[in-house]
N, C-alpha and C positions, 0 to 999 in steps of 0.2 A: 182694663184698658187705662194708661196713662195719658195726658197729653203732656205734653214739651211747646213750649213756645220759645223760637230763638228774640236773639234781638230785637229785628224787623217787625216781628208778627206777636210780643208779647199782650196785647190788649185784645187780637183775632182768636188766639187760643185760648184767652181768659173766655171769653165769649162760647167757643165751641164746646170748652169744659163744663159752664154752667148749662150750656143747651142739652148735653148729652147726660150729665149727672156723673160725670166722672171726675178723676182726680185730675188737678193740674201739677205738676211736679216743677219747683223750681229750679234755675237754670243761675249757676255763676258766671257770669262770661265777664272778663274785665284782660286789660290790654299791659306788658310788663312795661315799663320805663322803655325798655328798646324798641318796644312795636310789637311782640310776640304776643300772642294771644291765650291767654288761660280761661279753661271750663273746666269747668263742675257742676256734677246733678247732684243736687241736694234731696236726698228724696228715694223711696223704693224704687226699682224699677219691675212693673209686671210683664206679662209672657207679649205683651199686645202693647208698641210704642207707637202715638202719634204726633211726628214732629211736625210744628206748623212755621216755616220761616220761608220770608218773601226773598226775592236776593233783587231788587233794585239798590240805589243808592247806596252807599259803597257795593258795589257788585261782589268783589271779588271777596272782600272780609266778610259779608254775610255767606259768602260760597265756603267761604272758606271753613269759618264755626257751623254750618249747614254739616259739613265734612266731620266735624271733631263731634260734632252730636251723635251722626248716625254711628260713628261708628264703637264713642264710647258706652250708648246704651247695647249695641253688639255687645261688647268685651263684659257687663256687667251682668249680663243675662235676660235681656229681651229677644225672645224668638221671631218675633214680628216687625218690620218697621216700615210705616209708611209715612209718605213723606208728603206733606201739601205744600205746593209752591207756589202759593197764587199769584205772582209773578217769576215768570222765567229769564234771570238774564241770561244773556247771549244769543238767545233763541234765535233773535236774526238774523245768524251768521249762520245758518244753517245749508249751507254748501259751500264752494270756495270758486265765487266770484271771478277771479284774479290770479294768474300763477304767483304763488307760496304763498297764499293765505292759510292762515289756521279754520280749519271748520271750527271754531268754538262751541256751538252747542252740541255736537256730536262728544268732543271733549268731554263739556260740564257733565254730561249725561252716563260716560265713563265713568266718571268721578264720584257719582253719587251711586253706581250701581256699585263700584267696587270696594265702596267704604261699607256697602252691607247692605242699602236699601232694598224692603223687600216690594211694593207698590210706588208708583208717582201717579200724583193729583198736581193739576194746574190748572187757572180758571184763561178762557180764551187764547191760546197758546196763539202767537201770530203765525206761525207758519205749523200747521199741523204734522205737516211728516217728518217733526221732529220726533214725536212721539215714537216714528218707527225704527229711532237709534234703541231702544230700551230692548232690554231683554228681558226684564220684568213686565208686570200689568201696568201701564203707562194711560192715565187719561186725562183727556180736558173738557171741563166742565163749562157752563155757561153761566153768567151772571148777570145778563138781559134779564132773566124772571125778577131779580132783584130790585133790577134796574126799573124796570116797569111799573112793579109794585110803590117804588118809590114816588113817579109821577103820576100815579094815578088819579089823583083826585084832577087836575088838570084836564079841561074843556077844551075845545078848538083846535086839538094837537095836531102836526104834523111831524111826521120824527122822521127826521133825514141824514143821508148816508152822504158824508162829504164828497165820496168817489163808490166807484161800482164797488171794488173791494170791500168795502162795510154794508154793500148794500143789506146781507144777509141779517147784519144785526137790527138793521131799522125794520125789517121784515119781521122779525123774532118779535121785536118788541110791540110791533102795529099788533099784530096778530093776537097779540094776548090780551092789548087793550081796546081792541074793534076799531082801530082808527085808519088813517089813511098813511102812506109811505112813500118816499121818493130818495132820489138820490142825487148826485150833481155829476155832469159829463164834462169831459175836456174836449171840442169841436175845432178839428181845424181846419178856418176858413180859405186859408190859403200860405202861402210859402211862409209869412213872414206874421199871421196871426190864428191865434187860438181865444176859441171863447169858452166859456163855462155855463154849463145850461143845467136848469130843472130838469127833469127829463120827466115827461107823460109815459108813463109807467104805463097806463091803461093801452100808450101804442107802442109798447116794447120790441116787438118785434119789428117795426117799421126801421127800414135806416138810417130815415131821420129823424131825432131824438129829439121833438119837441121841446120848448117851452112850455111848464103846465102853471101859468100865471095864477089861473087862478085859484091852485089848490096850496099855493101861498096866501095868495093877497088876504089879509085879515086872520093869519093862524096865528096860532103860539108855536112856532119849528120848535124840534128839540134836535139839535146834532149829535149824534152818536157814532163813537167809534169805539175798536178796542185800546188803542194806545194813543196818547197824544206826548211829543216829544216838545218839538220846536214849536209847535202849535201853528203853521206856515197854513198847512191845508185846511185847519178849521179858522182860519183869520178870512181864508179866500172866500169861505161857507156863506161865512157869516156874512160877510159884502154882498153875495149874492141874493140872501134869503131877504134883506132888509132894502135891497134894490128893486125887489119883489114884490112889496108892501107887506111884507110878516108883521105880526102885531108886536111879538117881541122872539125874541131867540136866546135859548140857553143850551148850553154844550155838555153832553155827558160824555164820559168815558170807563173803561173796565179800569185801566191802570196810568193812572198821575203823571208820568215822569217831569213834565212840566220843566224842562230846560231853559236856559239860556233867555229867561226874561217869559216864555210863553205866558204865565198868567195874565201879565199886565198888557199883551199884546192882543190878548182874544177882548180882555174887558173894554180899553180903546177902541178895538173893533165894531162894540155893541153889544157884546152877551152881556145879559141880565143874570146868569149863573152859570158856576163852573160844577158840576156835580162828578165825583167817582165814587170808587168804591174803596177799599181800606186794602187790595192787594196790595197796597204799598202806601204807608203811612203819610198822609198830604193834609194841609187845611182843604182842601177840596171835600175828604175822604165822609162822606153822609151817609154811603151806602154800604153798610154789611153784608159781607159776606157768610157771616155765624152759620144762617139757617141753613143758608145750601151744603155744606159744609159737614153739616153735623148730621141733614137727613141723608146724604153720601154714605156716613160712616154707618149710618144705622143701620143702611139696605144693606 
C-alpha cells in the first residue's frame, strides 16, 4: 500500500502513513506561469493507492489535482484507488434547488468515479444521499470519537447542537463521554417574532419545547456542529448559551471553512475556543483525523 497526499491533506497523509507503517509517496504538484497545473509522482507506485486530499479552499484546483492523481496512479499501474476526502466540496448542492441549476455534487462524484476511483471515504458528509450518486463503495465516517476524545478531560460539560439538525452529533458525542446534551429550537411566537430556546430534551416529545435553564446555568457548553461557514448560527448559540448562565462556551466543528470574517465573529460573541479537526487545514485544526483513518484502512 502507498499513500499519496494531495495539496490540501499533505501533513493528514504524513500522519496516516506513519500510523499504518506504510510508504508515503511524494507528490509534485506546482502551477505553469499561465495557471495550468503540473504533477508528478515521484515515487513507485504499488497494486494498493491511498489518495488522501481535502477539496475545501480553492475547491475547484484541489478537485481538480484530486482528478490528475487518481487517474495518473491508474495509467502507471495501481490496481486499487481509494480516495479519502475528508471534506467534500460541493456536497451541498446535492439536488437542484432552482430551474437550471447544476447538481454539483452528483457532477464532482462523476468525476472522480470516472478518472478511475475505485472506493470513497469522507468524514461527516452534510447531506448523506450523496453518497448514493457513487457506483463504487462510497462511505462517511464520523469524527465525534475524535472530537470527544479531545474534550475529555473537561468537567461540567454540556455539548450542544446549535439547531435539531446537529442534534445527532451532540448525541454521538454526550454518549461516549456520559454527559448531558441539548440542542437550540427556533419557536415562533407569533406573526412577526421567533425566539430560540434550549430545549428539555428530557420533554422531547411534548410540543412545547422547553427552556432547560438549568442544564445550562453553571456548564461549560461545547457547540458542535459539522460545518461552520459564516458562523451566523453558532454566533446565535452562543448568545443563547451565555444568556443562560453557561460558565463558559467553546465551539467545535468537523470542518473549518470559516468564511467571510466568521472566526472573529464567534470570539466577539464569547467562545473561549474555536476547535476542528484538520479535514481542512485551519489555525483551528487541533483535532486529527490520522487514527480514524488509518483504523478504516486496516479493517
Amino acid at each position: 500500500m502507498v499513500i499519496i497526499g494531495g495539496s490540501s491533506s499533505q501533513d493528514l497523509a504524513a500522519k496516516v502513513a506513519e500510523k499504518l507503517g506504510e510508504r508515503l509517496c511524494y507528490v509534485e504538484s506546482k502551477k505553469f506561469p499561465d495557471g495550468e497545473r503540473y504533477l508528478k509522482i515521484n515515487g513507485k507506485i504499488d497494486d494498493e493507492v491511498i489518495i488522501i486530499q481535502s477539496t475545501g479552499y480553492p475547491q475547484d484546483e484541489n478537485i481538480l489535482e484530486l482528478l490528475f492523481l487518481i487517474k495518473t496512479v491508474k495509467d502507471i499501474g495501481a490496481k486499487k484507488v481509494t480516495v479519502v476526502m475528508p471534506y467534500m466540496g460541493y456536497a451541498r448542492q446535492e439536488k437542484r434547488f432552482n430551474p437550471g441549476e447544476s447538481v454539483s455534487a452528483k457532477i464532482v462524484v462523476e468525476l472522480i468515479e470516472s478518472a478511475g476511483a475505485d472506493e470513497f471515504i469522507t468524514f461527516n458528509i452534510h447531506e448523506e444521499c450523496v453518497l448514493n450518486f457513487f457506483n463504487i463503495p462510497a462511505k462517511t465516517l464520523s469524527a465525534m470519537p475524535a472530537i470527544a476524545d479531545f474534550i475529555n478531560d473537561e468537567e461540567d460539560l454540556l455539548i450542544v447542537a446549535p439547531d435539531k439538525g446537529a442534534y445527532h452529533f451532540a448525541q454521538e458525542i454526550a454518549q461516549i463521554l456520559n454527559c448531558e446534551c441539548t440542542y437550540l429550537s427556533k419557536v415562533r411566537l407569533g406573526p412577526d417574532k421567533v425566539e430560540t430556546r434550549i430545549v428539555d430534551v428530557r420533554c422531547e416529545d411534548s410540543s412545547d419545547e422547553t427552556v432547560n435553564v438549568d442544564a445550562v446555568k453553571g456548564k461549560k457548553a461545547v457547540i458542535i456542529d459539522d460545518i461552520i461557514a459564516t458562523g451566523g448560527t453558532i454566533v446565535n448559540a452562543i448568545k443563547i448559551l451565555k444568556q443562560y448562565g453557561a460558565k463558559s462556551v467553546d465551539v467545535c466543528c468537523v470542518h473549518p471553512l470559516l468564511v467571510n470574517g466568521a472566526t472573529t465573529r464567534i470570539y466577539e460573541a464569547g467562545a473561549q475556543s474555536i476547535i476542528s479537526t484538520n479535514s481542512i487545514s485551519s489555525d483551528t485544526s487541533r483535532v486529527s483525523l490520522a487514527n480514524i483513518i488509518a483504523d478504516y484502512l486496516k479493517s
